[in-house]
N, C-alpha and C positions, 0 to 999 in steps of 0.2 A: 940635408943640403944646406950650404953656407950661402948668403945672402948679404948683399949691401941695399938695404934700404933710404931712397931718395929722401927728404923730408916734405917735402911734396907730396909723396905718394902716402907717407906719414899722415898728415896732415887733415889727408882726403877719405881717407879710411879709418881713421878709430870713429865715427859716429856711428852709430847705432843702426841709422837708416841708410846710412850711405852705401850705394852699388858696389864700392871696395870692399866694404867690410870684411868680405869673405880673405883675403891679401890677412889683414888684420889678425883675423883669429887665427888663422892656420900658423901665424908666429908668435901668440897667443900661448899655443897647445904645446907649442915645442918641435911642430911639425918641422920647421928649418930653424936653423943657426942662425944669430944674426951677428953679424960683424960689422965692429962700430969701434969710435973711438972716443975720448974722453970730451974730446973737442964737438964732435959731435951729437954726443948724448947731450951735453951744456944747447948745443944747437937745436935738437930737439924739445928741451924743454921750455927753451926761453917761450920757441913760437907755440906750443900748447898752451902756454899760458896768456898768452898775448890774443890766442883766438878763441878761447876756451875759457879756462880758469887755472889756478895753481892746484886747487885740489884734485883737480880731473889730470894736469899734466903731471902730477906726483904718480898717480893709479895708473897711468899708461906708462910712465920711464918702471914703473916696479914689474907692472906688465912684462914688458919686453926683457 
């Protein structure tokens, strides 16, 4: 299944403990495709790192 992922919903689901998680992993696994764009990957990363860290938003952009 192909898939466009909110950054929101991003955001709320790669912790560890978070009730999304399960969203998280199953695009993780490979379970769905995810469809994305350059502009958006750059989107995704900045706010990883801005909530997160740069080394945790490198391990989730390599993730997905």
């Amino acid at each position: 299944m192909k898939i466009i992922l909110d950054t929101n919903i991003l955001l709320v689901s790669v912790h560890l403990k978070s009730q999304y998680r399960t969203g998280y992993d199953v695009l993780r696994i490979g379970k769905y495709q995810l469809i994305i764009s350059n502009k958006v990957l750059t989107e995704y990363y900045e706010l990883l790192c801005k909530f997160y860290s740069n080394e945790f938003a490198e391990v989730v952009i390599d993730e997905i």
